[in-house]
C-alpha positions as CSV (number, residue, x, y, z in Angstrom):
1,X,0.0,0.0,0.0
2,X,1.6,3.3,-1.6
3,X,0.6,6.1,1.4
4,X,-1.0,8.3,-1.1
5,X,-3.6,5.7,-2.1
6,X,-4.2,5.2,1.2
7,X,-8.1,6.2,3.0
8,X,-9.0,6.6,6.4
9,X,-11.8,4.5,8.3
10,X,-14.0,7.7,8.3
11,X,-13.3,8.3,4.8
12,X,-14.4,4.7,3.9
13,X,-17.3,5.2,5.9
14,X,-18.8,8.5,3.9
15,X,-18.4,6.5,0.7
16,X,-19.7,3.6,1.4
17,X,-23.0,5.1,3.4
18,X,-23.3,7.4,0.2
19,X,-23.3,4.4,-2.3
20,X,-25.9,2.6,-0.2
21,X,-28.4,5.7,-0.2
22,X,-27.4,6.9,-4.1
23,X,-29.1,3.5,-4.4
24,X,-32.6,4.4,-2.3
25,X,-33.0,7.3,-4.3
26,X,-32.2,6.5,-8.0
27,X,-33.7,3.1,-8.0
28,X,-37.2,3.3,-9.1
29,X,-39.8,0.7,-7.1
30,X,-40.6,-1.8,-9.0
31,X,-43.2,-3.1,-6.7
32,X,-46.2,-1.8,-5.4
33,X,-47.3,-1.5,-1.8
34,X,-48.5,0.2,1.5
35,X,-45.3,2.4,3.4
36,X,-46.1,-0.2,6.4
37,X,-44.6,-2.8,3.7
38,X,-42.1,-0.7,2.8
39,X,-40.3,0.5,5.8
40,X,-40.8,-3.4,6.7
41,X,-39.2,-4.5,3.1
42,X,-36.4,-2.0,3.7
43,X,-35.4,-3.0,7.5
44,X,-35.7,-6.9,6.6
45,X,-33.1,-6.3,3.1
46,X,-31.0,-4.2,5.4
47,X,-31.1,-7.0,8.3
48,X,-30.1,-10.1,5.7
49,X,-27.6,-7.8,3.8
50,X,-26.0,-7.2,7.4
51,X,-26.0,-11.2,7.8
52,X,-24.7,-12.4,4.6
53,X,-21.7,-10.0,4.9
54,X,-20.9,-11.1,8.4
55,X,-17.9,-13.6,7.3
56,X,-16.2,-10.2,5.8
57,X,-17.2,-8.5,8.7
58,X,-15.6,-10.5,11.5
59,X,-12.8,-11.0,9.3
60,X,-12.0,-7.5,9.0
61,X,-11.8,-7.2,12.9
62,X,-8.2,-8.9,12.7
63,X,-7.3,-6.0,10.3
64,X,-6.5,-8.1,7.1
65,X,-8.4,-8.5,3.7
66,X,-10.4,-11.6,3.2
67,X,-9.4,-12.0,-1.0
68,X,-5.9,-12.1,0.0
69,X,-6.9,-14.9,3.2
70,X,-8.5,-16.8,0.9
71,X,-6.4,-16.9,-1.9
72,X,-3.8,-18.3,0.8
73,X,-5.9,-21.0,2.1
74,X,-6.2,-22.2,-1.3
75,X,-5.7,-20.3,-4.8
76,X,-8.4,-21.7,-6.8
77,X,-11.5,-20.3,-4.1
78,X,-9.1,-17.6,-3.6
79,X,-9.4,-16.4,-8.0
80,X,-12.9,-17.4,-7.7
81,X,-14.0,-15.5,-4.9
82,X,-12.3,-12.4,-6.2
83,X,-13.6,-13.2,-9.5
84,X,-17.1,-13.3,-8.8
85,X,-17.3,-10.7,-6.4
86,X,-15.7,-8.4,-9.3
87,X,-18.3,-9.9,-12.0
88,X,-21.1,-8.8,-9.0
89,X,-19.7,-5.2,-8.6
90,X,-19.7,-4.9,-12.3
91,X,-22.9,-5.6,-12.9
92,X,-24.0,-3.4,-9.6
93,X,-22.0,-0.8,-11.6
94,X,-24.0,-1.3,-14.5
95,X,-27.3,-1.3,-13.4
96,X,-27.0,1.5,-11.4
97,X,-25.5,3.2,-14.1
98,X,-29.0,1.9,-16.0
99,X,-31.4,2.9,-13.3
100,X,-29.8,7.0,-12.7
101,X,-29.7,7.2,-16.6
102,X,-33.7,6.8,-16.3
103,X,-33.9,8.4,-13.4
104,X,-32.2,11.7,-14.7
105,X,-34.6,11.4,-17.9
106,X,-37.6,10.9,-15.7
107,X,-36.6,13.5,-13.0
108,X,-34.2,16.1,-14.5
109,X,-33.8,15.9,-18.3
110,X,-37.4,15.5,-19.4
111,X,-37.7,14.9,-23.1
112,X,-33.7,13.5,-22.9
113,X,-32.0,10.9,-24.1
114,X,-31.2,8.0,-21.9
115,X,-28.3,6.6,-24.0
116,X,-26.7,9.7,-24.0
117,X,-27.3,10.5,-20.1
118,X,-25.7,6.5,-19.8
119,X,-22.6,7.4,-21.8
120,X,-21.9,10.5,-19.7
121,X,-22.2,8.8,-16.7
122,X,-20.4,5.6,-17.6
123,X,-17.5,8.1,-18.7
124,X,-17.6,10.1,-15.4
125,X,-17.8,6.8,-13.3
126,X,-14.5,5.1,-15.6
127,X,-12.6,8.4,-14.9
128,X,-13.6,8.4,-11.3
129,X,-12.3,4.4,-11.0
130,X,-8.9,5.5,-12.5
131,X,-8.5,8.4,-10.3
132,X,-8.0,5.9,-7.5
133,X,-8.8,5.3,-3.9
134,X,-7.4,8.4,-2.3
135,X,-9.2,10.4,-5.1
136,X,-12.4,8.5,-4.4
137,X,-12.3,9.0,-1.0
138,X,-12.0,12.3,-1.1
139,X,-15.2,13.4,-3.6
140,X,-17.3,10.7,-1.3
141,X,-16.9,13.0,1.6
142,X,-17.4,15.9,-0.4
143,X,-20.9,14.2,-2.5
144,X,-21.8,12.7,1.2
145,X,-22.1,16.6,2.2
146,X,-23.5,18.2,-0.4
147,X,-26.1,15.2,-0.7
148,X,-26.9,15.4,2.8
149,X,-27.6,18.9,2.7
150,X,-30.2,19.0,0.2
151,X,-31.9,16.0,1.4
152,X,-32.1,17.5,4.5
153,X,-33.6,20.6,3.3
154,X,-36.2,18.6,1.3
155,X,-36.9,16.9,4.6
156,X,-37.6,20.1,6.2
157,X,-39.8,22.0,3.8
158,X,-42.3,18.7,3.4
159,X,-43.0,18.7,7.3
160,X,-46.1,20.8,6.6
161,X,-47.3,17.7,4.6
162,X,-46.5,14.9,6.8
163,X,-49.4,13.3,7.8
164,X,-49.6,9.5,9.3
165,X,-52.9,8.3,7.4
166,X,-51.4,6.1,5.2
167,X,-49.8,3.8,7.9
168,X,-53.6,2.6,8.3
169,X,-52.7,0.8,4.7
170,X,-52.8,-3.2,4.8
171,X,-50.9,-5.1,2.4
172,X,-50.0,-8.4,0.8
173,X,-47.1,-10.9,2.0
174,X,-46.3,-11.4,-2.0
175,X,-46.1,-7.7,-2.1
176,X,-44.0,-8.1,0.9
177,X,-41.3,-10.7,-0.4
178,X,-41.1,-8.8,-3.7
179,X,-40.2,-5.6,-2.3
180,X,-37.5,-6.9,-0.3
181,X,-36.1,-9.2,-2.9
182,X,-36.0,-6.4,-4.8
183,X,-34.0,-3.6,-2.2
184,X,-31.9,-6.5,-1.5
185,X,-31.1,-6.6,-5.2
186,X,-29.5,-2.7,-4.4
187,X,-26.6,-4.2,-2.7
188,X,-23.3,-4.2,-3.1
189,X,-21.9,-2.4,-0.9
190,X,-19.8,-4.8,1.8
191,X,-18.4,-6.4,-1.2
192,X,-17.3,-2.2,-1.8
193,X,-16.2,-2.4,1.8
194,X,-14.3,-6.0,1.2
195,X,-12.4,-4.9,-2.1
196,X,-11.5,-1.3,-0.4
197,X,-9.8,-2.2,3.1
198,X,-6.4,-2.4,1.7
199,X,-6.4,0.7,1.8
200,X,-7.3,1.6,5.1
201,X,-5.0,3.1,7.1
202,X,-5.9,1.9,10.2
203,X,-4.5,3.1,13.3
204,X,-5.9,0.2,14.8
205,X,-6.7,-3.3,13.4
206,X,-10.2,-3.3,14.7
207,X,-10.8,0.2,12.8
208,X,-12.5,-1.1,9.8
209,X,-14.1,-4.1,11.4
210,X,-15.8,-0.8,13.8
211,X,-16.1,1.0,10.2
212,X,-18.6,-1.7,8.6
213,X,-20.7,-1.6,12.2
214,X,-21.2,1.8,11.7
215,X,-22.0,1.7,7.9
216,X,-24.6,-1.0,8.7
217,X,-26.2,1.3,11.2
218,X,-26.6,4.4,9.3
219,X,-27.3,2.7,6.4
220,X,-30.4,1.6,8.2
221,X,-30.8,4.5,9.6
222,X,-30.5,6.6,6.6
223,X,-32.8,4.3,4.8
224,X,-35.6,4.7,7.1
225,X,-35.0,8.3,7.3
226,X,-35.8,8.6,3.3
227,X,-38.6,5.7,3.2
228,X,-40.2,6.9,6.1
229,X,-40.2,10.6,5.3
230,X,-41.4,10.2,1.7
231,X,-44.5,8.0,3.5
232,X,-45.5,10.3,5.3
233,X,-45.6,12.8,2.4
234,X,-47.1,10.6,0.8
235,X,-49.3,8.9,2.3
236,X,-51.8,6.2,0.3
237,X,-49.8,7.7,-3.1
238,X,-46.4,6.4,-2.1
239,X,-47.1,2.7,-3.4
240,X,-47.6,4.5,-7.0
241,X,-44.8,6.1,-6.9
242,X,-41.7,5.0,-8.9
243,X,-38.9,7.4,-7.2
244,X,-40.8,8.3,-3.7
245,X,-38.4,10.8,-2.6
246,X,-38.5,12.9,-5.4
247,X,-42.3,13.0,-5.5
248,X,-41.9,14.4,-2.1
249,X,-39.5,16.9,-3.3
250,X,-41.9,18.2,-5.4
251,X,-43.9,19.4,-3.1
252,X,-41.0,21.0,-1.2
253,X,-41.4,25.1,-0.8
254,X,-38.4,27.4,0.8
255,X,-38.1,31.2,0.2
256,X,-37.6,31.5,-3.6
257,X,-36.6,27.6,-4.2
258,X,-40.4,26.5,-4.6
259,X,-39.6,23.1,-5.6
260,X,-36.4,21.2,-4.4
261,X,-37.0,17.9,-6.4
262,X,-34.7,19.4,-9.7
263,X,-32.0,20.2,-7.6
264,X,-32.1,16.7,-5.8
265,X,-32.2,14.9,-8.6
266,X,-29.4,16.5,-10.6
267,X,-27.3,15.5,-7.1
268,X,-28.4,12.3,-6.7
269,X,-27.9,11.4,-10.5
270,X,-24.1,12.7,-9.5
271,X,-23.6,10.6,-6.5
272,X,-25.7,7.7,-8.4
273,X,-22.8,8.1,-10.8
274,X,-20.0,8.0,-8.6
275,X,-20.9,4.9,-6.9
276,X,-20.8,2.8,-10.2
277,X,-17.0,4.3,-10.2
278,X,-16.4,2.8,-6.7
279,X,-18.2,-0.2,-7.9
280,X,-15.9,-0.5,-10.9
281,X,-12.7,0.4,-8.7
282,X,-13.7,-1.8,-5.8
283,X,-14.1,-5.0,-8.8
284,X,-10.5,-4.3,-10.2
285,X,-9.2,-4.1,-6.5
286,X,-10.3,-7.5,-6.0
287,X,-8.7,-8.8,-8.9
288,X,-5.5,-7.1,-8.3
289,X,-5.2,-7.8,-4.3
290,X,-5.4,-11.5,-5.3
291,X,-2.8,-11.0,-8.1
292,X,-0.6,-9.6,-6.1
293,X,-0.9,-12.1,-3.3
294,X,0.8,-14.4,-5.8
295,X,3.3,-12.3,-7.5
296,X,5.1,-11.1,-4.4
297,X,7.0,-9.0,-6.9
298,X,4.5,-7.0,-8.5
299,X,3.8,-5.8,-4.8
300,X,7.2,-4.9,-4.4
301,X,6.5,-2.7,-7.3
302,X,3.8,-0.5,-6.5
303,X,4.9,0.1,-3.2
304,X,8.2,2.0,-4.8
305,X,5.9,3.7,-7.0
C-alpha cells in the first residue's frame, strides 16, 4: 500500500454510506405496496444484507483482507472468490449506471435521451475508477455533504405535509417478499467495503471491522429516514410512486426555491454516478489484491511507485 492511495476508516465510511443511499434514491420501485410494507421490506433487506456479509465483517476485525486470506488457504476459491465478487460489482455498476440514466430522464432531463445520459455517466464513473482510492475518497466525503444537505432541506420544507394516514394501509405478503427481494437486489456495498480495506489506514486493526458496524447502522438509519419521510408525504400515493423521494420533493417550498426535487435529482444522479465508479474500482481491486498475493513481486512494485 503506496501512502498516497491510502483512505482513512471515516473516509471509507462516507463512501460507502453514500453508495448505499445513491441507491434508495435512484432506483425506481418496481413493486407496489403500503409504506407499512415498505419500511418493513427495507429493515428486513438491510437486516439479511447485514447477515450475509458477516464472514467479511468478522474477518475484518483482525485488520486483514479476506481476498488475499482466501487466496492463501487455497488459490483456486481464492481467483474465484475475487472473480465473482468483481463480475457482481460490475454488474452493480451497470445497473446503477441503467437505473440513474432513467432516473435523470424521468426527473431532471425530461424529453432527454437516456443513451446519452448512460454514456456520460459511464464516462464520469471510468474516470472516477482510474483516479483511485485516495481520489475516491475524497469526492465521497465531499458528495456525502453536499447530498446530505439538500436532502435534508427537502426533509424540512415537506413537514407541513406529513401526515400518518397512510400507515392505516394493509398489504400483501407477496407484495411483501417482492419488495425486499427487490431492495436487496440494491446491494453491493460490503463487497465495496471488502475490495477497499487495503487501503485503510488503520490506526488500529479493529478500525474497519468498527467502520462496517457503523456503515450497517446508518445505512439503516439513513434508509428509514428517506422511506419513512417520503411515506409520510405521501401517504396512500407512495405505493404509486416510482422514485418516492423525489415525488416528495416536489412538493417542497423554501423562500424563492419552490420546488427542491430538480436540484435533488441532478445530485443524486451525480452521486448515483460516482458509486458505479467505486463499484468498478472496488471489482479491479479485488482482482489485483489476489494478483498480487501471488506475485510477491509486482507488490514490491507498486509500493516504490
Amino acid at each position: 500500500m503506496t501512502k498516497e492511495n491510502s483512505i482513512s476508516a471515516p473516509q471509507l465510511f462516507c463512501v460507502l454510506l453514500l453508495c448505499r443511499l445513491s441507491a434508495e434514491i435512484v432506483y425506481p420501485r418496481t413493486v407496489s405496496g403500503t409504506a407499512r410494507e415498505g419500511i418493513l421490506a427495507l429493515v428486513i433487506a438491510e437486516v439479511l444484507r447485514f447477515i450475509l456479509a458477516l464472514p467479511v465483517i468478522i474477518y475484518s476485525f483482525k485488520g486483514q483482507n479476506i481476498h488475499r486470506a482466501v487466496y492463501k488457504k487455497n488459490r483456486f476459491f481464492g481467483w474465484c472468490g475475487a472473480l465473482f465478487a468483481a463480475l457482481l460489482l460490475a454488474a452493480a455498476a451497470l445497473r446503477t449506471l441503467f437505473n440513474s440514466s432513467q432516473f435523470a430522464v424521468k426527473n431532471l432531463l425530461n424529453g432527454g435521451v437516456s443513451w446519452i445520459v448512460f454514456t456520460v455517466s459511464a464516462i464520469f464513473a471510468v474516470y472516477a475508477a482510474i483516479t483511485g482510492a485516495e481520489a475516491l475518497a475524497r469526492s465521497g466525503a465531499i458528495f456525502l455533504m453536499t447530498a446530505a444537505l439538500i436532502t435534508i432541506a427537502v426533509i424540512l420544507a415537506d413537514i407541513p405535509y406529513m401526515h400518518t394516514d397512510g400507515f392505516a394501509a394493509q398489504g400483501s405478503f407477496s407484495s411483501l417478499l417482492g419488495d425486499t427481494f427487490e431492495r436487496m437486489l440494491r446491494g453491493g456495498d460490503y463487497l465495496i467495503f471488502a475490495a477497499l480495506l487495503p487501503y485503510v489506514n488503520k490506526k488500529k486493526s479493529t478500525s474497519s471491522g468498527k467502520t462496517a458496524l457503523c456503515f450497517a447502522l446508518f445505512s439503516l438509519l439513513g434508509g428509514l429516514v428517506i422511506t419513512v419521510t417520503s411515506c409520510l408525504v405521501l401517504r396512500d400515493m407512495y405505493g404509486l410512486c416510482e422514485y418516492p423521494h423525489i415525488a416528495a420533493a416536489s412538493l417542497s417550498d423554501i423562500a424563492f426555491f419552490k420546488r427542491l426535487d430538480g436540484a435533488s435529482a441532478a445530485v443524486w444522479t451525480l452521486c448515483a454516478a460516482f458509486r458505479s465508479g467505486v463499484m468498478l474500482f472496488a471489482a479491479g481491486s479485488a482482482v489485483a489484491e489476489v494478483y498480487r498475493a501471488g506475485h510477491p513481486a509486482a507488490k514490491k512494485v507498486r509500493g516504490a511507485q
